[in-house]
C-alpha positions as CSV (number, residue, x, y, z in Angstrom):
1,X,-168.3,107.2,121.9
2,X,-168.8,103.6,121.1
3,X,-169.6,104.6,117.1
4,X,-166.2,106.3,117.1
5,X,-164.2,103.5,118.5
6,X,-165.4,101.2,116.5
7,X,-165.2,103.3,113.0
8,X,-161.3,103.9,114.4
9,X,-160.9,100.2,114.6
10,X,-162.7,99.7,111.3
11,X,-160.2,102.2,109.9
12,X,-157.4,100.9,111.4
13,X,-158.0,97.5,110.3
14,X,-158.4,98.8,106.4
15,X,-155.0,100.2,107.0
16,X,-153.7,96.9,108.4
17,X,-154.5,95.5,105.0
18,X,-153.0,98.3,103.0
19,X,-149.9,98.4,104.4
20,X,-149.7,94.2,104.2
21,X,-150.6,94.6,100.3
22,X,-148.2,97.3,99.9
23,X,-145.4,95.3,101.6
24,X,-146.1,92.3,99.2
25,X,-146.0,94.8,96.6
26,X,-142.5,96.0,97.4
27,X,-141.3,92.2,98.1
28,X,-142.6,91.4,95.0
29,X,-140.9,94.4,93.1
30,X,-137.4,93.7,95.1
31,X,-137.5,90.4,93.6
32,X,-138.2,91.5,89.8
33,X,-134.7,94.1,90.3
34,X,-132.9,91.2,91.3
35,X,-133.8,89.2,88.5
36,X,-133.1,92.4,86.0
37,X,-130.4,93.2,87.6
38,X,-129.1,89.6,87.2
39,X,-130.2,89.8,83.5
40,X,-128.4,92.2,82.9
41,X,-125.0,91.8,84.1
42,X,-125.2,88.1,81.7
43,X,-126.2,90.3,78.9
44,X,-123.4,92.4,79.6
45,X,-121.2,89.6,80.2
46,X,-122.5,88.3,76.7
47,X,-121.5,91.0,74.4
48,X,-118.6,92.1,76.0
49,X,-117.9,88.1,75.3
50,X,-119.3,88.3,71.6
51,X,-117.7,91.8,70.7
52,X,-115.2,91.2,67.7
53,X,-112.3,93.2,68.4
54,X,-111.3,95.2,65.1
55,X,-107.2,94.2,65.4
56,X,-106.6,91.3,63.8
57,X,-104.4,88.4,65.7
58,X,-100.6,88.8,64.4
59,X,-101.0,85.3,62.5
60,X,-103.7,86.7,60.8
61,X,-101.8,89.8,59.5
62,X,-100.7,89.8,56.1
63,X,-96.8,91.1,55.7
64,X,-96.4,95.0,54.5
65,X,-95.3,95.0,51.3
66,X,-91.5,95.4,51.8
67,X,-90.9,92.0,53.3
């Protein structure tokens, strides 16, 4: 009885630290989406900025021909 309550604690402790690990590994993970997901919204933000639009400004166009 004594053997089986102690490999119970043993095992229970082993899961202690699994689940702690595995909880720093999710924390740890949350953070890095953050920082993507950050990332990516200045990248976004950076070529919707750098895009060249393909109509030229009104004092840029040239005349038609008839005038």
């Amino acid at each position: 009885m004594n053997q089986q309550l102690e490999f119970l604690e043993t095992k229970v402790a082993f899961q202690e630290i699994t689940i702690e690990e595995l909880n720093q590994s999710v924390t740890n993970l949350q953070a890095d989406v953050s920082k993507l997901k950050e990332q990516l919204i200045l990248l976004s933000q950076k070529l919707q900025a750098s895009q060249v639009s393909n109509i030229a400004n009104l004092s840029e166009e040239t005349p038609p021909p008839h005038y």
